[in-house]
Every structure is written in C-alpha cells, then in structure tokens.
C-alpha positions in Angstrom: 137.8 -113.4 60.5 136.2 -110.4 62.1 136.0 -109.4 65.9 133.3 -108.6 67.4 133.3 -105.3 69.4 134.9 -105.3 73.1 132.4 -104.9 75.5 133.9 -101.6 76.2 133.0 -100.0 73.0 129.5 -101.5 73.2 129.2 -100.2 77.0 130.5 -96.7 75.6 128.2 -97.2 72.4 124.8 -98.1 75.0 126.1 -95.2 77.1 126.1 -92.7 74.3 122.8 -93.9 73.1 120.8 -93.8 76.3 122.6 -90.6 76.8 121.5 -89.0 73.8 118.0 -90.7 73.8 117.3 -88.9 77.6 119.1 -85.1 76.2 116.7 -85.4 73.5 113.8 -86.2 75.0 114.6 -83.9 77.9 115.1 -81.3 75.4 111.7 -81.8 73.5 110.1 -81.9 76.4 111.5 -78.4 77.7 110.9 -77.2 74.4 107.2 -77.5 74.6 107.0 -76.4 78.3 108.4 -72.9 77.5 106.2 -73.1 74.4 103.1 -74.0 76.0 104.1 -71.2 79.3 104.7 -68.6 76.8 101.1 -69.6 75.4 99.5 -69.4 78.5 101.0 -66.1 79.5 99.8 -65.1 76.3 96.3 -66.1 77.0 96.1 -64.4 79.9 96.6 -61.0 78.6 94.4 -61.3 75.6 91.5 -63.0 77.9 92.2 -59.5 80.3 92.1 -57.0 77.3 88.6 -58.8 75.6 86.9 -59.1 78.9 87.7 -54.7 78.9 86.7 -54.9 75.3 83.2 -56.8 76.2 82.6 -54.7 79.2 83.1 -51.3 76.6 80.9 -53.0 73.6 78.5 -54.1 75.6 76.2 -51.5 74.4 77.4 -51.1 70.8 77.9 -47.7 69.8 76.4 -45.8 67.2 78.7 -45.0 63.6 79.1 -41.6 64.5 80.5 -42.4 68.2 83.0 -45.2 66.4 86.0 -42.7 66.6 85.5 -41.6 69.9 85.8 -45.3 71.1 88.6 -45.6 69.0 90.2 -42.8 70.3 89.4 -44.2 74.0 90.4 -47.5 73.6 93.8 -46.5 71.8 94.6 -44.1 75.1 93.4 -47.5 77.0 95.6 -49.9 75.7 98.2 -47.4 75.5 100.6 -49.1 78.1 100.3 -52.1 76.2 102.1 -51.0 72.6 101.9 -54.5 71.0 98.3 -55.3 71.7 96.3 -55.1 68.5 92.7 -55.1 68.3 89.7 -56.0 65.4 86.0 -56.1 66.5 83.2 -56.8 64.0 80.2 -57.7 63.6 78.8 -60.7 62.2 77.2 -59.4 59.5 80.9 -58.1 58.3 80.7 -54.5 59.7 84.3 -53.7 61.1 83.9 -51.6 64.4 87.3 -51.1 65.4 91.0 -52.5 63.9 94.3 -51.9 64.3 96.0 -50.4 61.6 99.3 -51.9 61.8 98.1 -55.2 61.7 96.8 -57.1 58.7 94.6 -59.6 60.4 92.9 -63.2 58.9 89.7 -61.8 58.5 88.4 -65.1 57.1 89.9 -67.4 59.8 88.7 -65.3 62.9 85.4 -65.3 61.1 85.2 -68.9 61.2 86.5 -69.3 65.1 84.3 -66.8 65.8 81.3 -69.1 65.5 82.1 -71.3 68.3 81.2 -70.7 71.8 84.0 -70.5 73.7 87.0 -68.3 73.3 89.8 -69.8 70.7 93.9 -68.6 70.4 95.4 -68.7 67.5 98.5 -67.8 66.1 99.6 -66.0 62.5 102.4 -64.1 60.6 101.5 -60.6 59.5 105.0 -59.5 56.7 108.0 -60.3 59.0 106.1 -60.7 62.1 104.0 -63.3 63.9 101.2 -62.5 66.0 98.8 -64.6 68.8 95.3 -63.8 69.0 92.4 -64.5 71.2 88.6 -64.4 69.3 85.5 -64.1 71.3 81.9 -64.0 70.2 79.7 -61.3 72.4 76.2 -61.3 72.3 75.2 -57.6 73.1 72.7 -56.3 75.7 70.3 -54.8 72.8 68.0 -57.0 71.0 68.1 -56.8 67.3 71.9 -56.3 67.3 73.9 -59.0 65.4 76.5 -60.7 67.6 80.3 -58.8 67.8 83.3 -60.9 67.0 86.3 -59.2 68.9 89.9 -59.9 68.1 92.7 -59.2 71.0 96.4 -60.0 69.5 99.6 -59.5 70.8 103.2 -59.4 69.0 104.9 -62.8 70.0 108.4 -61.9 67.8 110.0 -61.5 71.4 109.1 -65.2 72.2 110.1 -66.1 68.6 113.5 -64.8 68.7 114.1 -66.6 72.7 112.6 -70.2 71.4 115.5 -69.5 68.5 117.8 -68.8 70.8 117.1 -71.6 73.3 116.8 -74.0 70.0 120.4 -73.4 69.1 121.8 -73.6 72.8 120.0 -76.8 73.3 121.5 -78.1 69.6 125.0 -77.0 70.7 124.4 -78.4 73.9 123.2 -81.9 73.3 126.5 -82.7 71.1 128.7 -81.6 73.5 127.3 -82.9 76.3 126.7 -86.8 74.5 130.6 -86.3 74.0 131.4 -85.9 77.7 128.6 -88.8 78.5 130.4 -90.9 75.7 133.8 -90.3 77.5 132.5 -90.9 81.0 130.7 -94.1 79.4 134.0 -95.2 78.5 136.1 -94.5 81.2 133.4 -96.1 83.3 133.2 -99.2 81.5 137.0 -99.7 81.8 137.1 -99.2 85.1 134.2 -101.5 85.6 136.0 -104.4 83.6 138.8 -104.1 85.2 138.5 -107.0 86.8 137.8 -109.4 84.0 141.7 -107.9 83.0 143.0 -109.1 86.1 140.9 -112.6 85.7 142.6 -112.9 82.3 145.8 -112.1 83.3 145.4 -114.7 86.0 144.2 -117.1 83.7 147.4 -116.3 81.5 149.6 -117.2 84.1 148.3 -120.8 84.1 150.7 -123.1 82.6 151.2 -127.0 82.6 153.4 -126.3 85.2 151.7 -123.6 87.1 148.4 -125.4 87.6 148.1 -124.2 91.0 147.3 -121.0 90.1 143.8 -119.2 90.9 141.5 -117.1 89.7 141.0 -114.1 92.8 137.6 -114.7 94.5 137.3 -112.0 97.0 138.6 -108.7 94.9 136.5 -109.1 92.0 132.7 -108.1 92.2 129.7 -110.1 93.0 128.5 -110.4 89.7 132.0 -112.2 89.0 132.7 -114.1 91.9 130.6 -116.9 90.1 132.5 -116.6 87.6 135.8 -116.9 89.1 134.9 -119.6 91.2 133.5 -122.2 89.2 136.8 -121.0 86.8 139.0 -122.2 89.8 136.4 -125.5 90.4 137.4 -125.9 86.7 141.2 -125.7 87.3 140.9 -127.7 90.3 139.7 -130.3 88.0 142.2 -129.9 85.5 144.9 -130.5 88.2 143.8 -133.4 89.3 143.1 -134.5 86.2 146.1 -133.8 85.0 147.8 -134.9 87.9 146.1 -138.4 87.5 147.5 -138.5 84.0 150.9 -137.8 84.6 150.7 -140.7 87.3 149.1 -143.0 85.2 151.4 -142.2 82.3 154.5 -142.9 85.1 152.9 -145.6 86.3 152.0 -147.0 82.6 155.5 -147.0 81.9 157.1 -148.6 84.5 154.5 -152.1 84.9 155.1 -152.0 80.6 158.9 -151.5 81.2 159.2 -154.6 83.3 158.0 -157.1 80.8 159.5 -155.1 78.2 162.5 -155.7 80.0 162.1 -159.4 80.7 161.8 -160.0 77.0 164.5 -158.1 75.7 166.9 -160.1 78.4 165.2 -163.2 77.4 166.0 -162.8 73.6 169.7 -161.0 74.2 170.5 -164.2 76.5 169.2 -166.7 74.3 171.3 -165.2 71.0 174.0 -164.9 73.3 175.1 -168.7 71.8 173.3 -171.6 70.3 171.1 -172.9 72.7 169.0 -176.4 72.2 165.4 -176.8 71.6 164.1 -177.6 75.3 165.8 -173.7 76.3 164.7 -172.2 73.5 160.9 -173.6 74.2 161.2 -172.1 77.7 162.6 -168.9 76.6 159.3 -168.9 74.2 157.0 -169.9 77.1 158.4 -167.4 79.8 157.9 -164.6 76.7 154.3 -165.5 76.2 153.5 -165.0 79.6 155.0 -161.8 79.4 153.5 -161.3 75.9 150.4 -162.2 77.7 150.1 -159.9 80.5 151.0 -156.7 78.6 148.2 -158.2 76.2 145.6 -158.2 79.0 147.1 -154.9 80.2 146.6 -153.4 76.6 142.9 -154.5 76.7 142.4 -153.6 79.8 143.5 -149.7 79.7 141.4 -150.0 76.3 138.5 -150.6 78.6 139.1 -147.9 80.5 139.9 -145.7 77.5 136.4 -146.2 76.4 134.8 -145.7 79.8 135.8 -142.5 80.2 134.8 -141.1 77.1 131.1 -141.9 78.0 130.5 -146.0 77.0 127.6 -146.9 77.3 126.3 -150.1 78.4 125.6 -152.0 75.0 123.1 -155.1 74.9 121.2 -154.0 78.9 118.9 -156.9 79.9 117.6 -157.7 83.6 119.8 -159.7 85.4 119.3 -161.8 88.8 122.5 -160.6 90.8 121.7 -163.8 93.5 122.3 -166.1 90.2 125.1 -164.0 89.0 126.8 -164.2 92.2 126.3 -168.1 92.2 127.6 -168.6 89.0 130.4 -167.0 89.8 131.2 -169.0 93.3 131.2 -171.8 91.4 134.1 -170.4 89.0 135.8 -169.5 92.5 135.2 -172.5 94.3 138.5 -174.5 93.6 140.5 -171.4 94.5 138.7 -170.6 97.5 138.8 -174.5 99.1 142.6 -174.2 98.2 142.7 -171.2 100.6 140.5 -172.6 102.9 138.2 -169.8 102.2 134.3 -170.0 103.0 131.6 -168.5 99.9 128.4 -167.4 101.3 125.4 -165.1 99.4 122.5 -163.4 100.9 119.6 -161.8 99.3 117.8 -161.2 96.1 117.5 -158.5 93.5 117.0 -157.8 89.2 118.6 -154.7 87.9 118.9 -154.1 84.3 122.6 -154.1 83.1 124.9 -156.0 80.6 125.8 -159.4 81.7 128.8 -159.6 80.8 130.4 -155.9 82.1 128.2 -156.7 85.1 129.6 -159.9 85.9 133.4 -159.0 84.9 133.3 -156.2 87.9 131.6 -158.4 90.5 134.3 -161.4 89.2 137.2 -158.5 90.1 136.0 -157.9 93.4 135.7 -162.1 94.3 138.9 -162.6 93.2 140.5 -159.7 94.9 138.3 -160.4 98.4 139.8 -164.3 98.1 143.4 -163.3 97.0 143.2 -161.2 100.4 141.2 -162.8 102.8 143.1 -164.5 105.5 143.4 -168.1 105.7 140.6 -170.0 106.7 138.5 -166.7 106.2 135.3 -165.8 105.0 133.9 -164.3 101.6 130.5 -163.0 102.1 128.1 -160.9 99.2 125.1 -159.6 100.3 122.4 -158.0 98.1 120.1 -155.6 99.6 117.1 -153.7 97.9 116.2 -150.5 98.8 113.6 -147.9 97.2 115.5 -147.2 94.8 118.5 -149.0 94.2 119.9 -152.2 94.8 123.3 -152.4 97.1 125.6 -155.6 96.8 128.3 -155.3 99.6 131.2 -157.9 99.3 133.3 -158.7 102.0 136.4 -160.6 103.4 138.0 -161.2 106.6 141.9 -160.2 106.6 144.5 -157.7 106.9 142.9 -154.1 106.4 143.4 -151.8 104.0 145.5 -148.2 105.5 143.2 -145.3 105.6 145.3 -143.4 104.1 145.9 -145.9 101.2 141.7 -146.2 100.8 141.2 -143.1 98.7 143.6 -144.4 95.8 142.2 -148.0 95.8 140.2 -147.4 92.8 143.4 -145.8 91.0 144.7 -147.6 88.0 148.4 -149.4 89.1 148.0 -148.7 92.6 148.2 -151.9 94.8 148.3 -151.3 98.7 151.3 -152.6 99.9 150.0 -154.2 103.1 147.1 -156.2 101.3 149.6 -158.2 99.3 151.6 -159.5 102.0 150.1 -163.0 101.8 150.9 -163.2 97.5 154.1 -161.7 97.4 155.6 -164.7 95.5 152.6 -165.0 93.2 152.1 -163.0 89.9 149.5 -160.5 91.0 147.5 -158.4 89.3 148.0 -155.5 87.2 146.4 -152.8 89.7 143.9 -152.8 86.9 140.9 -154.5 88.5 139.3 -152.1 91.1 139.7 -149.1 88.3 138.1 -151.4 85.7 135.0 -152.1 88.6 134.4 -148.8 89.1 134.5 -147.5 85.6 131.7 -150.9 84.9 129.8 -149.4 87.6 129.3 -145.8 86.8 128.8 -146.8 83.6 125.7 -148.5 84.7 124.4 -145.3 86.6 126.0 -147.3 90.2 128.4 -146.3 92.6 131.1 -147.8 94.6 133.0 -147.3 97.7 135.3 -149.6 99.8 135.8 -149.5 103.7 138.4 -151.7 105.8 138.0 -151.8 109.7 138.4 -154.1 112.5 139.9 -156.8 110.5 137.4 -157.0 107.5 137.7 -154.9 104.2 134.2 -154.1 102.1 133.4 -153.0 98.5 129.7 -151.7 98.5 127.9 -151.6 95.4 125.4 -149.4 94.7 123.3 -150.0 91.3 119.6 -148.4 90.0 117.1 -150.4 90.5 114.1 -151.8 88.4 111.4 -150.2 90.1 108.6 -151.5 87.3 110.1 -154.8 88.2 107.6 -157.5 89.9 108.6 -158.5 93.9 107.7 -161.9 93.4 109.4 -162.6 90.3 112.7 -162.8 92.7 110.9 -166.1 94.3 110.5 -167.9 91.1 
C-alpha cells in the first residue's frame, strides 16, 4: 500500500512552489520594467534630436544646399556617435541618411503616414537599432510632407538585458533552493508539536490510561485538537474502567452459583443418596440454574442497549394505565409489607409497551423492597412542554450520597438500602442499569435523589406533542 506524502514534504513542496511562482513573476515583471525604462529613455533622445531636425527642415532646402546640411547636421549630432538619421520625402526623395545604417525604408514609410510620432525597433547585420519616425508638414506650400527618421544603437541595452537575463536565471534556482530548505526546516519546526502529541499518544497503554495529551504547549490551532483527544481518553478510562468492574463484578455474582452447584453435585455423588435428597438437590440447582438464566438475559439486554437498540414495535401508551396495571401486579406484595400505592396524573408518550413497562415494573419493585414498613409508594406523572416526567417515590432509609452516582451501575447494590432484605434472595444489581438503558433508549432520562427520609427515581420521557389534551379524559 502506498503512503501518502508527510505533511512536511507537501509544506516544503507548497513552499517551493509559491516560492518559485513569486521569483518568477517578480522576475518578469523586472524584466519588462528595465525594458520599458530603457525604452523610454530611448524615446526621449530620439523625440530631442527630431524636434532639432524639424526646427532645421522646416524650410526644406534646395538639392544644391543638401550637403551643406549634411555637413551641419553631422557636426550637430556629433556628440551623439550612435544617433543615425534618414529624412525623406513622401514622394521617395531621400534628403539626408546615415551611411552606416541600412534602414527599413518600407516600414518607416508606412508609420510615417500616421499622425503622431511612432518607435520602433530593428536589426541592421549584427546590430539592433530603435527609431523614432515623424511626419512634418513644411512651412512652404507645394512641398510634399518630410518623413524624418532619428535611431539610436540599442546593442548596449541588448548586451545588459542579456546579462540581467542570465543573473536572474542563475538566481531564481538558487534562491527556490534556499526557499525549499527554509520551507522545510520551517515546516518541521512548525509540526513539532504534532511529534510530541504522538509521542504522547504512544505512551498510552492499557495500563497507562491516565496519560494526556499536553494542552497548554502546543499552539492554538492544536489545542482543539489535543483536548477533545484527552475528552476522548477520558472516555476511554472510564469506559474501560467500567469494564474491568463489570467484568470483576460479572465474575464473582456468576462464581457464587457456579459454586453452589458444583458443591451441590460433589456432595450429592459423595454416596447414594435417596430420591427425596436427590429432588432437593435438583430444586436448590434450578434456582441457581435460574438466576444465572435471568442474569444471562439480562446482561444480553444490556449488551444490545448499548450498541444502539432501538425501540422495536413504538405505539402511544397511557402511563396512568400502565402504572395501574402494574399496582395491581404489586398489590399482594405491597399489603404484605404494609405498604400504601398511590398514582397522580395523566400523560401518552409513544414507546414499546413492554420495554416501557419492564423499567417502570424495576423501579416498583425496588421502591417497595425498600420502603419502610408501613410506608408509602407514590408515582406521579407530570407533563410539561415538552416531555413527560414520572417521579416514583418511597419513604425509607436513604440512599448515601456518595453511593447515588453508582446506583445506575450494573452489580452495584447500596449496602444500607438492603438492610431490611438481608435474608431474602435479592436482586441481581441488574434492575436500575436495565431502567436506565430502557429509558435512553426511548430518547428519556433518569436520575435518582434520596433526602430526608424518602429516595426518588425521576423519569424523564419525550413527549407526544401532536397528541390531543383531552384524549387523556376519555
């Protein structure tokens, strides 16, 4: 399988490129700066020389005085060597020219016809010349218009754009090289601290879960990053955590009956026993075989909660008739224990029956199995905007504050709320996990407070908001 680049080499590679995109450009556009201020020097020379040209020809001389303005205007433009001249008329007469230069007769004629003044530039055997052409209409009538040529040898400028050409091509490489290293070394010390994350991160072991990511000496643009990184391993602690205790805690409530049953069965082949011992060995086994059975399904319940069940088969449900459907099923137990059932309020929330009524059964039976004797079991159902609250409640020993966060854990029974049944069987420490995984499931909340001698489990459900008021009445 092949890697993609480190974000080094593309940093370096982006560098280099941006690098070499701004040298080049910055070198074009140098390049046609000294170009275009050598041209305009240029121009201003030749425009200076025609405009002493136009001033002499303004009054075109006569053929016989041709060499004696070509003898003044040589001793004229005598300081200036590499000036060449070529004035004609229109009509092709050639009043003056430069002998050393062979100009484009045909191409001056043709700029010649505009109006305004027009540069141009040419080669001439090994060297290149700019001119400047100007049409002047002399002061005599009847004369045909003059075309007058002013060049000057541009070789000089030639040789320095050469010159500057090769510098700037030696120059760019070089210089994209140094930008390429500084890219790099820039880039690696600017990930730097991704290094130090990942080393960090490498140090985090099963056993080291308490290690974190460092928040404050990384950059801003990481400290995102690095802190939902340690949100994520504060998770997995606790998570794993959890695990280990449940897988602890597993292991010793299956190690009991395990136990139980293996006694049973050693004892029992121990000798020949009759049939009334052996049927009493069998029955104390299925009640063992029994509660691991329900303790089996019921961690398979959990299983499937928390890998996202959802609620199969939702229909609307009356929680009032729920609730008396189920005092009825708890009415035996509770006039046993001299326990009072009362209900309060309506509501309809959409749910399944049966995962619905399973989590409000768990809290009953734990509120009776711990109310006090002669005590009360009140549920009431509130409605409120937007969800529907069901708060059950007993009168008894409370539950520790300290003890209240773990309630909801799977195996954990508080100690002090079982004082009352500590010769009965008990529950598996199964129940209040198995509520509160039924209850998320359904969108719903719960939480459970315990003060001044009465313990509450709030329920907090979504409710129907579509759903009519008055049906509740009927």
């Amino acid at each position: 399988m092949k890697h993609p680049a480190s974000l080094t080499t593309r940093l370096t590679l982006l560098f280099v490129l941006v690098s070499s995109a701004v040298l080049i450009g910055l070198a074009w556009v140098l390049h046609a700066a000294v170009e275009r201020h050598f041209v305009e020097m240029d121009r201003g020379i030749l425009q200076s020389k025609v405009a002493v040209l136009e001033r002499l020809l303004a009054r075109p001389p006569a053929q016989e005085e041709l060499p004696a303005l070509q003898q003044s205007v040589d001793e004229m433009f005598r300081s200036d060597p590499g000036l060449q001249l070529f004035v004609e008329t229109t009509g092709g007469s050639v009043l003056l020219s430069s002998a050393e230069t062979a100009f484009p007769v045909e191409r001056i004629r043709a700029l010649g016809e505009g109006a305004t003044p027009s540069v141009f530039s040419w080669e001439a055997g090994q060297s290149r010349y700019r001119g400047l052409v100007k049409r002047i209409e002399p002061e005599l009538t009847g004369m045909d218009p003059l075309i007058v040529t002013a060049a000057i040898n541009i070789d000089h400028h030639e040789r320095f754009m050469d010159r500057y050409s090769r510098t700037l091509s030696v120059f760019i490489p070089i210089a994209t090289l140094l930008s390429g290293l500084l890219g790099w070394w820039a880039a690696r010390r600017g990930l730097s601290p991704l290094r130090l994350i990942q080393e960090r991160a490498a140090a985090v072991t099963a056993s080291q879960l308490s290690q974190r990511l460092p928040e404050d000496s990384v950059p801003r643009e990481l400290t995102g990053l690095a802190h939902e990184l340690n949100c994520m391993l504060d998770r997995l602690e606790e998570a794993f955590r959890r695990l280990s205790n449940f897988s602890s805690d597993l292991a010793h409530e299956m190690r009991t009956p395990v136990s139980n049953l293996l006694t049973q069965t050693q004892v029992v082949l121990s000798r020949s026993r009759s049939s009334r011992e052996y049927q009493e060995v069998l029955a104390s086994s299925a009640e063992e075989l029994d509660r691991l059975s329900r303790m089996i399904s019921d961690m398979l319940f959990l299983a499937k909660t928390d890998n996202g069940m959802s609620t199969p088969s939702t229909q609307e449900l009356r929680l009032h008739e729920e609730i008396a459907d189920l005092f009825e099923f708890y009415d035996a137990l509770a006039e046993e224990e001299g326990i009072t059932l009362s209900s309060s309020g309506k509501a309809v929330v959409r749910g399944n029956r049966l995962m619905l009524r399973r989590a409000f059964s768990n809290l009953l039976s734990n509120a009776i199995r711990h109310a006090e004797q002669g005590g009360d079991v009140v549920v009431s159902i509130d409605e409120n905007t937007s969800t529907v609250s069901v708060c059950v409640e007993n009168t008894g020993d409370r539950i520790p504050p300290e003890e209240l966060p773990r309630i909801f854990d799977r195996f954990y029974r508080a100690e002090g709320a079982r004082t009352r049944h500590q010769n009965s069987t008990g529950g598996l420490g199964l129940g209040l996990a198995i509520t509160r995984a039924i209850v998320r499931a359904h969108g719903g909340d719960i939480r459970g407070s315990s003060s001044g001698g009465t313990t509450r489990f709030l329920v907090t459900l979504p409710r129907i908001l579509n759903s009519p008021q008055q049906s509740l009445d009927t």
